[in-house]
C-alpha positions, 0 to 999 in steps of 0.5 A: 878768083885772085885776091884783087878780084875778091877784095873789089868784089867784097867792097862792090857787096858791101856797097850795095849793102849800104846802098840798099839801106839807103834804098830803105830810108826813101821808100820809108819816106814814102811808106811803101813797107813791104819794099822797106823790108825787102831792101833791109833784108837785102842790106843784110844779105850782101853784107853777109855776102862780102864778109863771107867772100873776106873769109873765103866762104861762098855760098850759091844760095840765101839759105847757103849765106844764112847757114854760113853765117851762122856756122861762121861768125853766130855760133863761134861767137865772133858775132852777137846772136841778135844778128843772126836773129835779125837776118834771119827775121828779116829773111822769113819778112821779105819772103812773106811781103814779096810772096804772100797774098793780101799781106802788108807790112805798116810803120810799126814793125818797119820803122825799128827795123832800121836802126836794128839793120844800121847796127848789123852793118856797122858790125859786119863791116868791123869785120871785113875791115 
């Protein structure tokens, strides 16, 4: 991938981040909470995703992007544990919402949610710009 090609892809990740964020905030409107958490969850992951790619890191897999992250940017300190602890909250959320039987989430664990995923964003965006 040449350097043009990976910076247009970094912003069309990180794009689709804040676009799933806001994707979030209508389908909190409308209390659909499990579709909440799945698409903070995603907001998460491509952010992760395009700073990975800002790092010249890829991964093929969710898991992959988590374990990257962590290694990355968690453990060397470059960014706050409570946002590996959210991506990876997040992730074991949507796995249960989108897969589990006769399970939903409710206003009370979404709605915090937000605010937690809006500061994740800002963070990953200081790094890749």
């Amino acid at each position: 991938m040449t350097t043009d090609n990976r910076d247009d892809y970094i912003k069309y990740r990180f794009r689709r981040a804040e676009e799933s964020l806001d994707e979030a905030l209508i389908l909190a409107d409308n209390e659909r909470w499990n579709a909440v958490i799945n698409r903070l969850y995603y907001a998460c992951f491509y952010s992760v995703i395009a700073l990975l790619l800002k790092h010249g890191i890829e991964t093929q897999s969710h898991d992959g992007a988590r374990t990257q992250f962590g290694l990355h940017f968690i453990k060397t300190g470059k960014m706050d544990k409570i946002h590996g602890k959210l991506l990876t909250k997040l992730f074991d959320y949507r796995q249960k919402g989108d897969y589990g039987d006769m399970f939903d989430y409710d206003e009370k664990i979404a709605l915090p949610l937000i605010d937690k995923v809006k500061v994740f964003l800002k963070e990953i965006k200081k790094q890749i710009w």
